[in-house]
C-alpha positions in Angstrom: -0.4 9.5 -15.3 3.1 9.4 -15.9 5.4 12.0 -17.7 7.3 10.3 -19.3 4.4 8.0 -20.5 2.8 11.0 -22.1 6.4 12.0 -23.6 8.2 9.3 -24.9 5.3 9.4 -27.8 4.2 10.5 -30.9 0.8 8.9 -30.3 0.2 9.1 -26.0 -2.8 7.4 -26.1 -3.7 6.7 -22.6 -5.9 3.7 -23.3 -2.7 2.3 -25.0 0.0 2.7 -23.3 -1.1 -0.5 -21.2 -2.0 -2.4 -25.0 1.1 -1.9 -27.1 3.7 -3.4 -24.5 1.6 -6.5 -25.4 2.7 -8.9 -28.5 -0.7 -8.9 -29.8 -2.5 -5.5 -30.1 -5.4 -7.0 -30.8 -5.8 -10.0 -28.1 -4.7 -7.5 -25.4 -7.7 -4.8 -26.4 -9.9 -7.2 -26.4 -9.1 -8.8 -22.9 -9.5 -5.6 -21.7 -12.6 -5.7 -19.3 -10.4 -8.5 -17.6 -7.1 -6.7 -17.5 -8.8 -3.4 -16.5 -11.1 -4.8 -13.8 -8.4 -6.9 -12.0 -6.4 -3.8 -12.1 -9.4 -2.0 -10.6 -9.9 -4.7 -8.2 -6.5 -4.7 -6.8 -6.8 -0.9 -6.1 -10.7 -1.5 -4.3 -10.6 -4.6 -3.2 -13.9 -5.0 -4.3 -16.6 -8.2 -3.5 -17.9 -10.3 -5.4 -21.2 -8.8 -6.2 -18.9 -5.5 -6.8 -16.8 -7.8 -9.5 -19.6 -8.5 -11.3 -21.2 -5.3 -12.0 -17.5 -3.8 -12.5 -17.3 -6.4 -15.6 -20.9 -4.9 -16.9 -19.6 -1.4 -17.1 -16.3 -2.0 -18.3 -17.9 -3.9 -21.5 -19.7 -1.7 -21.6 -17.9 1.1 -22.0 -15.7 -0.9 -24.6 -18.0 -1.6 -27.3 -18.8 2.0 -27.2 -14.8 2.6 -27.5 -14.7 -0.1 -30.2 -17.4 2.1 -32.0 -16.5 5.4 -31.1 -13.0 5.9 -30.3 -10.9 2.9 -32.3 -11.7 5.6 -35.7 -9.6 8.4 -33.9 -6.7 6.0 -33.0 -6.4 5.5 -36.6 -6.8 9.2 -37.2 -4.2 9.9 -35.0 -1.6 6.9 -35.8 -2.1 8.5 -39.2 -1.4 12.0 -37.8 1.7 10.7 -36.5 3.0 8.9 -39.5 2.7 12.3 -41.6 4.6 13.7 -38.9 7.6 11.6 -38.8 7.5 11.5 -42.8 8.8 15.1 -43.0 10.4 15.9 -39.6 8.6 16.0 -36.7 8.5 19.6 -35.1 7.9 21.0 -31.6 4.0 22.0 -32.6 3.5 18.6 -34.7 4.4 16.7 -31.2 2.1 19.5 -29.2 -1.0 18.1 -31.8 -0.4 15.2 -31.5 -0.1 15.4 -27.4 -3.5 17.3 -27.8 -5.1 15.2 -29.6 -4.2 12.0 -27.3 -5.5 14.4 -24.3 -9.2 14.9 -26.0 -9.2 11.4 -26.6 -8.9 10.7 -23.0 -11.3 13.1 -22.5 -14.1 11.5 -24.3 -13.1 8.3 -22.4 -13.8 9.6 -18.8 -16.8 11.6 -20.2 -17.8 8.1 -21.1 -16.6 6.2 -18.0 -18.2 8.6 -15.4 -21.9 7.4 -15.8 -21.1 4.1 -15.6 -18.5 4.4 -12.9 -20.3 6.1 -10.6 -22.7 3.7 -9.1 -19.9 1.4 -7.9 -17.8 4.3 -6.8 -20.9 5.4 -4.9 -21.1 2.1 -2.9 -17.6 1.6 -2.1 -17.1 1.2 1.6 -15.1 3.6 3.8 -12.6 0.4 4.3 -12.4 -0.1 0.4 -11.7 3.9 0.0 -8.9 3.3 2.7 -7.8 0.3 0.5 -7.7 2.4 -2.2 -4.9 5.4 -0.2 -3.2 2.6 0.9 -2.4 1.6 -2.2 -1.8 4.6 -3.8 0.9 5.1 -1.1 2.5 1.6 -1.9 2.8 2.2 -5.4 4.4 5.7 -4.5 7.1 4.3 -2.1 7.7 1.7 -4.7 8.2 4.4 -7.8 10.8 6.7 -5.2 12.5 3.9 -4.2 13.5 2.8 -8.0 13.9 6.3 -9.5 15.5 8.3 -6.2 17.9 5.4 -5.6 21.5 5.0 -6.3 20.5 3.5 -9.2 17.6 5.9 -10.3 19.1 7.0 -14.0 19.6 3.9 -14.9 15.9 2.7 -13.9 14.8 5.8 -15.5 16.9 5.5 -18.6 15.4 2.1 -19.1 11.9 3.1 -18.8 12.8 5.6 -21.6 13.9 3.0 -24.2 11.4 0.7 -23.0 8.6 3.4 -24.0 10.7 3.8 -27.1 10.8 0.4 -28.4 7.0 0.5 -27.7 6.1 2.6 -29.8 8.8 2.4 -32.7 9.9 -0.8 -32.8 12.9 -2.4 -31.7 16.1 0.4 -31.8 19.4 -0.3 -33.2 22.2 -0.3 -30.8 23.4 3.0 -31.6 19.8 4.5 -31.2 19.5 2.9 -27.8 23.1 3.9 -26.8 21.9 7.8 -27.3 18.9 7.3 -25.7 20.2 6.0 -22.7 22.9 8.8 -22.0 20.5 11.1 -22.5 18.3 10.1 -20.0 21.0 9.4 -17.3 22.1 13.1 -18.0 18.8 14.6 -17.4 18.3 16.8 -14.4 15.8 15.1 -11.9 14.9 16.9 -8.8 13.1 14.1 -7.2 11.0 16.1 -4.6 10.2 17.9 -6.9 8.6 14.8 -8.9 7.6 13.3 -6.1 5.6 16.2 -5.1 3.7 15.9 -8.3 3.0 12.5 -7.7 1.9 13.4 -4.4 -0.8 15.9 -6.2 -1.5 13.7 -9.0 -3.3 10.6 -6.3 -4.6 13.6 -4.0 -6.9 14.7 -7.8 -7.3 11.1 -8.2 -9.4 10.5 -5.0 -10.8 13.9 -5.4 -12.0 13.1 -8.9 -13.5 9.9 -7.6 -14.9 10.9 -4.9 -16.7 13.5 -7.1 -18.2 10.6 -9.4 -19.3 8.9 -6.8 -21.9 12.0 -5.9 -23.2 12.0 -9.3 -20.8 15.3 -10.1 -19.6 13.6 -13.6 -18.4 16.7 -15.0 -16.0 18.0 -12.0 -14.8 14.4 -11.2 -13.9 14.4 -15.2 -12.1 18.0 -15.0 -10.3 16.9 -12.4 -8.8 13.9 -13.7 -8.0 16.6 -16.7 -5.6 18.4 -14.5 -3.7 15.5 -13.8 -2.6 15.8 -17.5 -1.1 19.1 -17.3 2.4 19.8 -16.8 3.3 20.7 -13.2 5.9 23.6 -13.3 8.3 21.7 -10.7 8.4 19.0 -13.9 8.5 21.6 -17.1 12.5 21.3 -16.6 12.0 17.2 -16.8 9.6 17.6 -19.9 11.6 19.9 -21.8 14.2 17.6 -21.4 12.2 14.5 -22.7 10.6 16.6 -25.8 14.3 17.8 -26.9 15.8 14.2 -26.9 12.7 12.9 -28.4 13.1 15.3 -31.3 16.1 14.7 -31.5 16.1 10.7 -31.5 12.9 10.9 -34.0 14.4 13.3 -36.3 18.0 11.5 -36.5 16.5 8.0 -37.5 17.9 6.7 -40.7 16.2 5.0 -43.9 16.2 1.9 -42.3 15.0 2.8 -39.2 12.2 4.8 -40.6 11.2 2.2 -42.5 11.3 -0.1 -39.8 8.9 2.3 -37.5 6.6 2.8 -40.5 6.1 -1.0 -40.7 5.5 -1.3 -37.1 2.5 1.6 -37.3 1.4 0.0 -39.8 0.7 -3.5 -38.5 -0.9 -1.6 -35.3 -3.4 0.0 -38.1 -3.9 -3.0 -39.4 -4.9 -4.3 -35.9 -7.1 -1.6 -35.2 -9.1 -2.1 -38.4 -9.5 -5.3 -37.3 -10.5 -4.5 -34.4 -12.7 -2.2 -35.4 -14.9 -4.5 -37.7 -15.3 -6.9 -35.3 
C-alpha cells in the first residue's frame, strides 16, 4: 500500500483509492469484480477454471461490501466533512486514518474465507508469477521516483491524489503543492527498503490464507499499513503540507470540495439502495 496513498487523504479508504480516479463513482464500484479480478489475474496468471471461481468470490465479497461497508464510507465521508468545516487537526487526520485502517480490516477479515481456496490451489509456477511481478512493478516504481526526474514524478502523484479527492485545485493551490513535494527529503533506499518489506508480508500473508491461517494472513497484511520508521521522515512531511494545503483553502475552494463529497455521497447512497 502506498504512503502517500494513505496520506494525501482525509478519507484513505483502501477500497477507493482505485474508484474515485474514475468519472463515475458509481459505474467504477460496480464493475469491480471485473476490475479487481483482471488485476488479480495479471498478478497469478490464473486459468480459466481459476477465472471463474475468482469472479464467484469477488461478487461475492461485494454484495456483502455493498451491505456492510458502503454505511461506514458514508460515516466516514461525513467524518471528514466535519473535519474540514472547522479546521482539520493533526488528531482529526489520525481518526480519520484510523478509521479507513478498520475499514480495511473488515475487508480482509471478509476476503480471507473466500480467498483462500484459490490461493490454496495456485501452482508453484503461478506463485513464481506472482514474485516476478512484484519485482517488475518494483523496478518500475524506483526507476520513476529515484530518477533524475523523481520530484517531479512524485510531486505529480501528490496533486493527482489531491485532485482526487478534493476536486480540481486552483493554480495557486497546485503551484504550493508541487514545491512542496519537490522539497521533500526522500531517501530512496530507504523507501525502497519498505517496499521491499511490504511484497515480502504480502506473500507471507498469502501464503498464510492459503493454509486456512485467516487470522495471521489478515494481521499480516495489517502491518503493511503501519508506518516504517525509515519513512516517518517522508510522512511527517506529507501530513504537514496536507494540513497545511487543507487548512489554507478559501471560501471558494471549500465550497468547491464540499460539493465534490457531496456528489460522492450521493453516489454511495445510490449505491447502497441498489
Amino acid at each position: 500500500m502506498r504512503l502517500l496513498k494513505r496520506l494525501a487523504t482525509l478519507l484513505s479508504l483502501s477500497l477507493m483509492l482505485g474508484l474515485v480516479g474514475c468519472s463515475s463513482l458509481s459505474l467504477a464500484y460496480n464493475q469491480m469484480p471485473l476490475l479487481a479480478g483482471l488485476w488479480v489475474d495479471h498478478y497469478l496468471d490464473l486459468d480459466s477454471a481459476q477465472r471463474g471461481r475468482l469472479k464467484d468470490a469477488l461478487q461475492a465479497w461485494q454484495a456483502w461490501h455493498r451491505r456492510e461497508e458502503l454505511p461506514q464510507w458514508l460515516a466516514l465521508l461525513r467524518q471528514g466533512q466535519a473535519a474540514l468545516d472547522g479546521g482539520v487537526t493533526p488528531d482529526e487526520l489520525a481518526a480519520l486514518e484510523r478509521g479507513a485502517q478498520a475499514s480495511l480490516e473488515r475487508c480482509l477479515q471478509h476476503a480471507a474465507p473466500l480467498a483462500a481456496p484459490l490461493l490454496a490451489e495456485l501452482r508453484p509456477a503461478q506463485w513464481q508469477h506472482l514474485q516476478k511481478t512484484m519485482d517488475e512493478k518494483n523496478a518500475e516504481w524506483q526507476a520513476k521516483v529515484g530518477g533524475r526526474g523523481g520530484a517531479a514524478e512524485r510531486a505529480k502523484r501528490y496533486i493527482t491524489n489531491l485532485e482526487r479527492w478534493l476536486g480540481d485545485l486552483d493554480r495557486s493551490t497546485r503551484r504550493q503543492a508541487r514545491a512542496d513535494a519537490e522539497g521533500w527529503h526522500f531517501d530512496l533506499a530507504a523507501m525502497a527498503q519498505g517496499r521491499a518489506t511490504r511484497q515480502a508480508r504480502t506473500l507471507e500473508g498469502l501464503r498464510a490464507w492459503s493454509r486456512q491461517d485467516l487470522a495471521g494472513g489478515t494481521a499480516v497484511f495489517m502491518r503493511n499499513v503501519q508506518t516504517l520508521p525509515g519513512e516517518q521522515l517522508y510522512r511527517d512531511q506529507i501530513t504537514a503540507s496536507l494540513l497545511q494545503l487543507l487548512n489554507g483553502l478559501d471560501a471558494r475552494q471549500l465550497q468547491q470540495v464540499r460539493k465534490h463529497w457531496a456528489d460522492w455521497s450521493a453516489e454511495l447512497h445510490r449505491l447502497q439502495a441498489n
